[in-house]
C-alpha positions as CSV (number, residue, x, y, z in Angstrom):
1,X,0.0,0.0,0.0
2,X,1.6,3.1,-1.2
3,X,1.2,6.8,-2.4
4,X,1.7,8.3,-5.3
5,X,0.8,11.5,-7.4
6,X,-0.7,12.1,-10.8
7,X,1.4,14.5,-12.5
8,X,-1.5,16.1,-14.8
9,X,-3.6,16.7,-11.7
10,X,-1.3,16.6,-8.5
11,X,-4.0,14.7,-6.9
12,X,-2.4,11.3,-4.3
13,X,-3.6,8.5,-5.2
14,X,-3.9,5.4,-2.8
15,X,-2.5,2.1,-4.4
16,X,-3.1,-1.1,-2.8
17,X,-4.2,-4.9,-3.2
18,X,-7.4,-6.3,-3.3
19,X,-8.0,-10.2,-1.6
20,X,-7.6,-11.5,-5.1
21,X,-3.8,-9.7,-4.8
22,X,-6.0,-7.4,-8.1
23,X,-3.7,-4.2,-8.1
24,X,-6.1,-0.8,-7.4
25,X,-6.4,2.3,-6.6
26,X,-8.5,4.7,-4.5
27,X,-8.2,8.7,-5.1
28,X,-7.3,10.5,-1.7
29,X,-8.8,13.6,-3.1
30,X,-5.9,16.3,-2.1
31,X,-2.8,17.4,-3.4
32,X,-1.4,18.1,0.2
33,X,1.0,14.8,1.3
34,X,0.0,15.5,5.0
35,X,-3.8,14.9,4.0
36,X,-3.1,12.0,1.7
37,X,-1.5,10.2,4.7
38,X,-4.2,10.6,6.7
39,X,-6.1,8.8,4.4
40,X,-3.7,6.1,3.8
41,X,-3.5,5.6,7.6
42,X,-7.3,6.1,7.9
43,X,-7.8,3.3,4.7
44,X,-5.6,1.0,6.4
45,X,-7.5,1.0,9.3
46,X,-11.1,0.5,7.6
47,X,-9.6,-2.8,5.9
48,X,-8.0,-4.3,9.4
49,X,-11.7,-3.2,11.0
50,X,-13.7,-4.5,7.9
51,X,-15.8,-8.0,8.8
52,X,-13.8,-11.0,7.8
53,X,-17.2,-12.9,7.5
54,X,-17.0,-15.0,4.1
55,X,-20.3,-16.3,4.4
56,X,-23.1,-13.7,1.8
57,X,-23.9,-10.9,4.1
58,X,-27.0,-9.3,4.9
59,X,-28.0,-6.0,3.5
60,X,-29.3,-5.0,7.1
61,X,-26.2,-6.8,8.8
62,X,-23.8,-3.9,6.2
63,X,-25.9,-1.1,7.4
64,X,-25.7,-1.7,10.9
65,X,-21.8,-2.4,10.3
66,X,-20.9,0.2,8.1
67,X,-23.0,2.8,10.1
68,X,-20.9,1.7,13.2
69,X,-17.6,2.1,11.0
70,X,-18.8,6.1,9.8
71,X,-20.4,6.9,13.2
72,X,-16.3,8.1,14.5
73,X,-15.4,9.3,11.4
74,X,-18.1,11.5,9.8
75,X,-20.2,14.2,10.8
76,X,-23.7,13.7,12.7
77,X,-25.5,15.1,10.0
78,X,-23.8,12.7,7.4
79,X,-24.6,9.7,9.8
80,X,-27.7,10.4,10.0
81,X,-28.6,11.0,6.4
82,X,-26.9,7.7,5.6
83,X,-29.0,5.8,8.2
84,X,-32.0,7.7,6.4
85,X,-31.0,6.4,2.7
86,X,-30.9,2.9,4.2
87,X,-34.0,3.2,6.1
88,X,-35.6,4.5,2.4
89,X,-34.0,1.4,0.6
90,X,-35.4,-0.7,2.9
91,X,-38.9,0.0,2.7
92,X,-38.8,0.5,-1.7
93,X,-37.1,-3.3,-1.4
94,X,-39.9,-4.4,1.1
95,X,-37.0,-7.1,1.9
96,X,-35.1,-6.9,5.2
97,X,-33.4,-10.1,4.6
98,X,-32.0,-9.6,0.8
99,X,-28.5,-10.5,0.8
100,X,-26.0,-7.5,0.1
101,X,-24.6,-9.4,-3.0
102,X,-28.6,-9.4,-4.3
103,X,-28.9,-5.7,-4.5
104,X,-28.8,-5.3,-8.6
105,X,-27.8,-1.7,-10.7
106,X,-31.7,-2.2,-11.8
107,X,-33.3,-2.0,-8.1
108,X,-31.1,0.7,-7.2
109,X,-31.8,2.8,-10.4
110,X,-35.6,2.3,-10.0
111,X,-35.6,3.2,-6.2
112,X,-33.3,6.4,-6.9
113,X,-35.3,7.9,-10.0
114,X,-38.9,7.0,-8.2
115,X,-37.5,9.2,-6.0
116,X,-36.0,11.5,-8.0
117,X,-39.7,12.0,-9.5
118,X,-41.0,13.7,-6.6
119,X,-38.2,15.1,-4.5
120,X,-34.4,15.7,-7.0
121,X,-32.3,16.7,-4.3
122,X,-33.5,14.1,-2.0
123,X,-32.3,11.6,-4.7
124,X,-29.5,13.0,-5.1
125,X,-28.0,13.2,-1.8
126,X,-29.3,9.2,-1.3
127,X,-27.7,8.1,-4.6
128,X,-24.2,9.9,-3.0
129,X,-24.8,8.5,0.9
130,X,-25.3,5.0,-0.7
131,X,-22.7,4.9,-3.2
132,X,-20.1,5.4,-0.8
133,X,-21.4,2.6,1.6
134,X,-21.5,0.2,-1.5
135,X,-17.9,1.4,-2.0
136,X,-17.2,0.6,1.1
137,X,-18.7,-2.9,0.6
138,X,-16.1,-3.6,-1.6
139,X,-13.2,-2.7,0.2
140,X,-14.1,-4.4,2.8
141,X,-14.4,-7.8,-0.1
142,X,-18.2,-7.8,1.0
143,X,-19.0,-7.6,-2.9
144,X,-16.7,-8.0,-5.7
145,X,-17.7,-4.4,-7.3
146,X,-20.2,-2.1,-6.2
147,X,-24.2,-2.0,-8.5
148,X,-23.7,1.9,-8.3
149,X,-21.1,1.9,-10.9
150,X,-22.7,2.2,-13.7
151,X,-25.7,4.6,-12.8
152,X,-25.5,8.3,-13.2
153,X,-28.0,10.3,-12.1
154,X,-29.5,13.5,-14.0
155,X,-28.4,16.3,-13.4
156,X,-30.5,18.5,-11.0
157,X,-31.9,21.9,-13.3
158,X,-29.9,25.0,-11.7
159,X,-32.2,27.1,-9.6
160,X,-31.4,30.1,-7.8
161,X,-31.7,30.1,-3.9
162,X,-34.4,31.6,-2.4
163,X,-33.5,35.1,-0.5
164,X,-35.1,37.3,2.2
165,X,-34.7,40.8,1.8
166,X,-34.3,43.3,5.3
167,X,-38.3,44.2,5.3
168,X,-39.4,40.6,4.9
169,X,-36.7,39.8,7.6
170,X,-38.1,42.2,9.7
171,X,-41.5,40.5,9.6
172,X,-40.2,37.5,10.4
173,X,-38.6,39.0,13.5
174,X,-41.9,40.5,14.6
175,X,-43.8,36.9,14.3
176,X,-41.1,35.0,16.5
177,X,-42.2,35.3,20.1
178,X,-38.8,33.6,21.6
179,X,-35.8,35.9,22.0
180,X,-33.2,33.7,22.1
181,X,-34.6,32.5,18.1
182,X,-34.7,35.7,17.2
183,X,-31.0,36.6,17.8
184,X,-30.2,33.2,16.2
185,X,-31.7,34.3,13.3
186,X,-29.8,38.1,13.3
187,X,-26.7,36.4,13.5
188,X,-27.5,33.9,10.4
189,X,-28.7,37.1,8.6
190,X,-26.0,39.3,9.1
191,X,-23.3,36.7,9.1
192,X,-23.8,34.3,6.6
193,X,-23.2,31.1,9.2
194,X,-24.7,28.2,8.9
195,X,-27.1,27.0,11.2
196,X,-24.5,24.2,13.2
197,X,-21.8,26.6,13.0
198,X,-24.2,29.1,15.1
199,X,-25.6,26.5,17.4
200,X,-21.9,25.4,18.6
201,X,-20.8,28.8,19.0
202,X,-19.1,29.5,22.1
203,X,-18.2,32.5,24.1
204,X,-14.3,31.4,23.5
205,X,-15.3,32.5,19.1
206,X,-16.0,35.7,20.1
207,X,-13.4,38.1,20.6
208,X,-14.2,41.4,21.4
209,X,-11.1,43.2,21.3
210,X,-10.5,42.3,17.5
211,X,-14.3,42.6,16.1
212,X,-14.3,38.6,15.1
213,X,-16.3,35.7,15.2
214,X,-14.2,32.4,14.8
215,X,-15.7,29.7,13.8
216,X,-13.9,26.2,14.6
217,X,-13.6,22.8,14.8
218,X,-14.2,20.9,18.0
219,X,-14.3,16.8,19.1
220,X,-18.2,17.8,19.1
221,X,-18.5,19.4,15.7
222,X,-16.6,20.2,12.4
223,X,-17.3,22.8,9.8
224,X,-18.9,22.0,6.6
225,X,-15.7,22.1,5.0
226,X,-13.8,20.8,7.7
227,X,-11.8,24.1,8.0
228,X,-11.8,27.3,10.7
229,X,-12.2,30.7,9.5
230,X,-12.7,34.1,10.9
231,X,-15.7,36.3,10.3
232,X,-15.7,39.7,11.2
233,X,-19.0,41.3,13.3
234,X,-21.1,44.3,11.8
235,X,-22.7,46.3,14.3
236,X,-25.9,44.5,14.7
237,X,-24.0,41.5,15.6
238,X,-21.6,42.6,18.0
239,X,-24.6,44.1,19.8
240,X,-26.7,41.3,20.2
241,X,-23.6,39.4,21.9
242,X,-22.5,42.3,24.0
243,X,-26.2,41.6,25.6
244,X,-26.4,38.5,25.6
245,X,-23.0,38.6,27.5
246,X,-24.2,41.1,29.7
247,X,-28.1,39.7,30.5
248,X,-25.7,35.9,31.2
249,X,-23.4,37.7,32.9
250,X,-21.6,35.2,35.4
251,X,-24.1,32.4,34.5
252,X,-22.6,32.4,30.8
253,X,-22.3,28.2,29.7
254,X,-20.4,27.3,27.2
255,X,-22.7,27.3,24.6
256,X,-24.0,30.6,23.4
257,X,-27.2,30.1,22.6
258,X,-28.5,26.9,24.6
259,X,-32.2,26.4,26.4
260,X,-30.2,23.8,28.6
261,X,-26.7,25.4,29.8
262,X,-23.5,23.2,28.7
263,X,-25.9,21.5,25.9
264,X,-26.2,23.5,22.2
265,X,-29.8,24.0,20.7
266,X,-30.7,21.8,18.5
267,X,-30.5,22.6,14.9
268,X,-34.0,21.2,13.7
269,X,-35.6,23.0,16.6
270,X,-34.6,26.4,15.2
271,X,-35.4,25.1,11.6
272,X,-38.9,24.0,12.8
273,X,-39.5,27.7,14.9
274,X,-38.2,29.5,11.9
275,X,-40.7,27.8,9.3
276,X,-43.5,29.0,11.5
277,X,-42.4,32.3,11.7
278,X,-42.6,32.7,7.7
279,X,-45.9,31.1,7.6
280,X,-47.0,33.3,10.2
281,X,-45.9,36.4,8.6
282,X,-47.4,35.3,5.2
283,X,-44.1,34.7,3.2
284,X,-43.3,32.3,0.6
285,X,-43.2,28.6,1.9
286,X,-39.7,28.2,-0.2
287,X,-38.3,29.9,2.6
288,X,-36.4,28.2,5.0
289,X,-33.4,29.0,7.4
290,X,-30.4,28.3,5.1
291,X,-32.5,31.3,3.3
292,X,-30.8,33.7,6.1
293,X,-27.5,32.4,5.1
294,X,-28.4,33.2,0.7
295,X,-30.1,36.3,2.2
296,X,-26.4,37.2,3.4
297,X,-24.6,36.5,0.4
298,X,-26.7,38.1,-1.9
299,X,-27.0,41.6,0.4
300,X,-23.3,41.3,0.2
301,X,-23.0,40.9,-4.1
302,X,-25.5,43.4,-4.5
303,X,-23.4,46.1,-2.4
304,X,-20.7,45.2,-5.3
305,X,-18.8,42.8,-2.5
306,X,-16.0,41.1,-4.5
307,X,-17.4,37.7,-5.3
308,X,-13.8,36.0,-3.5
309,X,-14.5,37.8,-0.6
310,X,-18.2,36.4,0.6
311,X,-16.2,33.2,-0.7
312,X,-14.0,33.6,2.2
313,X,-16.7,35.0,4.6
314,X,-19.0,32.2,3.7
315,X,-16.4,29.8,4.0
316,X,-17.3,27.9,0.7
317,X,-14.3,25.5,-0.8
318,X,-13.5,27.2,-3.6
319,X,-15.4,30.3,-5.4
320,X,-17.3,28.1,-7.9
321,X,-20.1,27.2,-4.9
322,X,-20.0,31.3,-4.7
323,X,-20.9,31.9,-8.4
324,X,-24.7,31.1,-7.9
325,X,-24.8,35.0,-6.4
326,X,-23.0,36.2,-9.2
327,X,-26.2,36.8,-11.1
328,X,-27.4,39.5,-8.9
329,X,-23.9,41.6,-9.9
330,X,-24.8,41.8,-13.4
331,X,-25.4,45.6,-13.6
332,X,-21.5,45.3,-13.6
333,X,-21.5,43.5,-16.5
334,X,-24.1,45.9,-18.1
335,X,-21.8,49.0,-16.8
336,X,-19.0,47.3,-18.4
337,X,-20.1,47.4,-21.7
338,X,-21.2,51.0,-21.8
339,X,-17.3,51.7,-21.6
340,X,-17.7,51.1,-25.4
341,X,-20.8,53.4,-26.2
């Protein structure tokens, strides 16, 4: 088992043997060495962990291992959309006892574009959860190669996100009785964060004496991205934390915002409180918290914000996840060509 690097691409690439001593390879998906190895190690450890049982294997037997093998490894919200996908397959196949080795390219395609019928991002985020347990499958030599290999799934018709503009915030505001949910949803407004990144802040992110909200990685919780970054605070928002410090004052918990002290507010509590605050004040029903967080990026583009800096502020990967604002800059484009009038 070894390293190496593709020159056109500068990507590491895992290289190891299979039971049947078949020469393969994995892609480690960085160019940084230090990443790679982690991997490698990481790989290395799945196969000495993987179930030496020769006998066929269960499809319910995989789940229940392979959810134990991602539940110290992934993020909460990715085990539990994986135990969701499973839960989905299960009830299409009507079969709790189908052997993994059964599970056929044509059952999987018909259970992924039934439900790509009705609900396209829904399918797609199964057909990606799945795929990489199948794939897992066979690197543990549960399978010889995984049904998902040959299925491609359509590709989901760009839409542009849904925004809130300041008035329709402000109505929002008036028709959430709770406090503590309203701030939430200031500082997802006027920050750009997502909603766990919010719900794990702690006092120890926000630093006064600089203007800046880090956001980081604990043992509890890890960034979308997997990386830290520094956000600074507008007005509003270093206001609603100066009294939320002050009303806490030496009864502050760890957690920010938190109904139970040391324990962070669940994520689906605010997204449940938030919903009925849009129905309440009448606004569209395509409007849902991760709105707060467009609503941020497009105030941002529309005050001419350079597209690379609300990449960094929002903390996206890389500025092509940014270009779906870039639409609402186009009077740049239309002031550009008047240059030639």
């Amino acid at each position: 088992m070894y390293l190496s690097k593709l020159p056109k691409t500068g990507i590491y690439y895992l290289y190891y043997r299979k039971a049947d001593k078949k020469k393969t390879r994995i892609s480690t998906h960085t160019k940084l060495k230090v990443e790679a190895m982690k991997f490698l190690l990481q790989f290395d450890a799945n196969l000495k962990n993987a179930p030496q049982k020769k006998n066929p294997i269960t499809l319910n037997e995989f789940k229940e291992q392979y959810l134990q093998s991602i539940s110290m490894t992934h993020t909460s919200s990715s085990y539990r959309h994986s135990k969701q996908s499973f839960k989905e397959l299960f009830d299409f196949l009507d079969n709790k006892s189908i052997y993994l080795n059964e599970i056929s390219q044509k059952q999987l395609e018909k259970f992924l574009f039934t439900k790509y019928q009705t609900a396209k991002y829904s399918a797609q985020q199964k057909y990606s959860h799945l795929k990489s347990a199948f794939n897992r499958a066979v690197e543990w030599n549960l399978i010889s190669s995984s049904p998902f290999n040959n299925i491609r799934m359509p590709k989901i018709p760009e839409t542009q996100p849904a925004y809130i503009d300041k008035t329709q915030f402000e109505l929002i505001l008036e028709e959430e009785p709770n406090e503590l949910l309203r701030d939430i949803y200031s500082i997802a407004f006027y920050t750009g964060l997502r909603r766990g990144e919010i719900c794990n802040l702690t006092w120890e992110c926000i630093n006064f004496e600089h203007n800046f909200i880090k956001v980081t990685n604990t043992n509890l919780f890890t960034t979308k991205t997997k990386k830290e970054r520094v956000v600074p605070m507008s007005g509003v928002v270093r206001t609603i934390f100066e009294k939320m410090k002050l009303k806490a004052g030496d009864n502050c918990s760890d957690y920010i915002f938190s109904f139970k002290g040391h324990t962070p507010i669940e994520g689906y509590q605010v997204c449940t409180c938030f919903r009925d605050a849009v129905r309440k004040a009448k606004l569209s029903d395509k409007l849902h918290f991760h709105s707060l967080r467009h609503s941020f990026a497009s105030l941002l583009v529309s005050s001419k914000v350079s597209i690379y800096s609300v990449q960094k502020l929002l903390g996206h990967s890389n500025v092509t996840t940014t270009s779906k604002y870039s639409h609402l800059s186009n009077q740049n484009l239309v002031d550009a060509i008047k240059v030639l009038d």
